[in-house]
N, C-alpha and C positions, 0 to 999 in steps of 0.2 A: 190628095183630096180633089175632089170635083167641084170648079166652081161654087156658087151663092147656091145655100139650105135653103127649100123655101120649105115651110114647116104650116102642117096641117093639127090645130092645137087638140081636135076629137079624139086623135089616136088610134082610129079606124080606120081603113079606107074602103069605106061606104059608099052609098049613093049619092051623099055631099062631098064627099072628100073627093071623089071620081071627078063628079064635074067641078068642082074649084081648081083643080088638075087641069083640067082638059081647059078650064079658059086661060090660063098663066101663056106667057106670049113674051117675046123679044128675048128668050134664053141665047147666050152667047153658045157658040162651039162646046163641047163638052160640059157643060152644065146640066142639070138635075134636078127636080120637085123630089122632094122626100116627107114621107107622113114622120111627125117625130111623136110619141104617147104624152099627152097630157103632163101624167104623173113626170116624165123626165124634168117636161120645164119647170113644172113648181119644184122639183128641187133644186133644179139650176139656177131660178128666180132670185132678184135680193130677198132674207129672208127677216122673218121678226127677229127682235133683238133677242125675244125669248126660245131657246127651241126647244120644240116639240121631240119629247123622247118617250121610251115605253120604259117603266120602271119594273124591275123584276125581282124577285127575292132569291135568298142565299142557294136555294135547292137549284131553283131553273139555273142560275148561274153556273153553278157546278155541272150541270149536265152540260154547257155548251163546250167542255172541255173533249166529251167525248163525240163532237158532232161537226168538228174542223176539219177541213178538206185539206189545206196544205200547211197554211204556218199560223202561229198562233207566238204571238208578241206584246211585253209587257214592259212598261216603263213603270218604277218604283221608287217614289217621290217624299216620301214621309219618315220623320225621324223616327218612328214607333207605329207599331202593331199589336194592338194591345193582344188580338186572339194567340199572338207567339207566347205572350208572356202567360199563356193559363195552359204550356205543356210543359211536360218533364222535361225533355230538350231545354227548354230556356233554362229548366231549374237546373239543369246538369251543365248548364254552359255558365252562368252567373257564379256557381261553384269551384267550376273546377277550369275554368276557362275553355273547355270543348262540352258537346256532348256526342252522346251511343248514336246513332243516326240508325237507323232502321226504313225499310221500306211497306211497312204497313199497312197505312195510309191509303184511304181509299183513291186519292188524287194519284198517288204513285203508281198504282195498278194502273189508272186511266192513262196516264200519261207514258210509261213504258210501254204500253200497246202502240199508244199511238206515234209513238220513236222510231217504232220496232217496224211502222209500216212509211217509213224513212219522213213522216212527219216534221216539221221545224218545231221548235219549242224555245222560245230563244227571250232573254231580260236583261233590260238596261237599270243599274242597282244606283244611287244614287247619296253620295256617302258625303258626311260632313269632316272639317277640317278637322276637327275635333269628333271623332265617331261616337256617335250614341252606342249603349251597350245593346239597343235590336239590331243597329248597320251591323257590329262587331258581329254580333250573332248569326249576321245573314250571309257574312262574310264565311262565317263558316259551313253555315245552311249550305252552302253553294255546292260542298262535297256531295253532302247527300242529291240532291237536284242532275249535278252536271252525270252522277252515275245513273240518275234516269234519263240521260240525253238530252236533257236541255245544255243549251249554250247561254252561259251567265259572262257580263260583262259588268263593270262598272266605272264610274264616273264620279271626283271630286264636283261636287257642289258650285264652287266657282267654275270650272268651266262649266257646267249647264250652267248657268247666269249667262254665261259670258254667251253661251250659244243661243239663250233665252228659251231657253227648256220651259213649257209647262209646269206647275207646280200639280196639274192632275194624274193621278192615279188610274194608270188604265190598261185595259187589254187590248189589241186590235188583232181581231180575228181573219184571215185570207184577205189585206187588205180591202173589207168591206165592211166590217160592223164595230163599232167601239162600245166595250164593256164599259164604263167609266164608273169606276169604286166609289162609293159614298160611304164618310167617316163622320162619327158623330165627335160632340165634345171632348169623347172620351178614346178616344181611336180604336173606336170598335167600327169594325165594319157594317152596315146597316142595311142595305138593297144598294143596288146596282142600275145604273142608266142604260138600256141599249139605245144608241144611235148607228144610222144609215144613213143619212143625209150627205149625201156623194160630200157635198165642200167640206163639210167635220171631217170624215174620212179619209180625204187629201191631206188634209195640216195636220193629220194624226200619223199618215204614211210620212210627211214630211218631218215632222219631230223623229219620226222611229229613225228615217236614214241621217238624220244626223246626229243623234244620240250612239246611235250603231257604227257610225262611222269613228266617231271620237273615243268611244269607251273601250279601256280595257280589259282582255280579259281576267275574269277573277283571280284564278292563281297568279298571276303577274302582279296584278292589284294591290294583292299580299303581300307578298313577296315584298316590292318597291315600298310597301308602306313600315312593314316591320325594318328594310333596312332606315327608311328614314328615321324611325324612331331609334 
């Protein structure tokens, strides 16, 4: 990097911004005036305690699936999902301990497209010591998923503690946008937060590599747990 930013807050370089430029004086050897846009610093800035996001509903959400440029990543925080428990799948897995998996699903269409155009698709699953019957379930979900080219891992409960894992529910799209899942009383999913706010952003890339780094793959997951039991 090049010496001291000195940073012009307009974000243009104008007829003001030129001359504030041209008076700047006593630069050392290899140093630099740089215009930096407004908008950067308010996001760089400390920010309110509250932040500001765009809330969106269940449709728009679903479209951003098909509108990701390279990786698109999910951490998965909650004992239950209630929208699982109102398919047949749940009902054919509460029965009979699996179910039929099919590729139907309009998400599945989307998402084998976008595998297929060597896309990332990738989940960090988050499983209690005691599995609730949606982890058990997801655990099996995994089959159908991982043959649409997503890569599925998962992670005991204590260590995300241990690792200080989030307890939010969320997507992070091309490390730049965080979906962040809003659940009501009833764990039903309800709208969806979009943030950009470069710092949310960063601590969201930061949870993903370390959740990514510690979780295991799902069939191993298995595997290890059925022998533990």
């Amino acid at each position: 990097m090049l010496g001291t930013n000195i940073v012009n807050t307009q974000g243009v370089v104008g007829h003001g911004a030129s001359e504030d430029i041209a008076q700047l004086q006593h630069f050392s050897e290899g140093e630099v005036a740089v215009v930096v846009p407004r908008d950067l610093l308010v996001d760089w800035t400390p920010k309110e305690r509250t932040r500001k996001v765009r809330t969106i509903d269940l449709d728009e959400f679903s479209s951003l699936f098909g509108k990701f440029e390279h990786t698109a990543w999910r951490l998965e925080t909650r004992r239950r999902y209630a929208s699982d428990e109102a398919t047949e799948t749940y009902r054919q897995f509460v029965e009979t301990g699996r179910a039929n998996w099919t590729f139907d699903h309009p998400y599945c269409k989307t998402i084998r497209e976008q595998t297929a155009l060597r896309k990332r698709v990738e989940r960090v699953r988050i499983v209690d010591e005691q599995p609730t019957t949606g982890q058990l379930y997801l655990l099996d979900n995994a089959k159908r998923n991982s043959g649409m080219g997503e890569d599925i891992r998962n992670l005991w409960r204590a260590d995300a503690d241990r690792l200080q894992l989030p307890a939010e529910d969320f997507w992070l799209f091309d490390s730049r946008l965080i979906a962040l899942l809003r659940f009501d009383d009833d764990d039903q999913l309800t709208h969806v937060d979009l943030i950009t706010e470069p710092a949310e952003v960063v601590r969201c890339c930061m949870v993903r590599d370390a959740a990514w780094h510690h979780a295991v793959p799902w069939q191993q997951f298995t595997a290890e747990m059925h022998s533990d039991a």
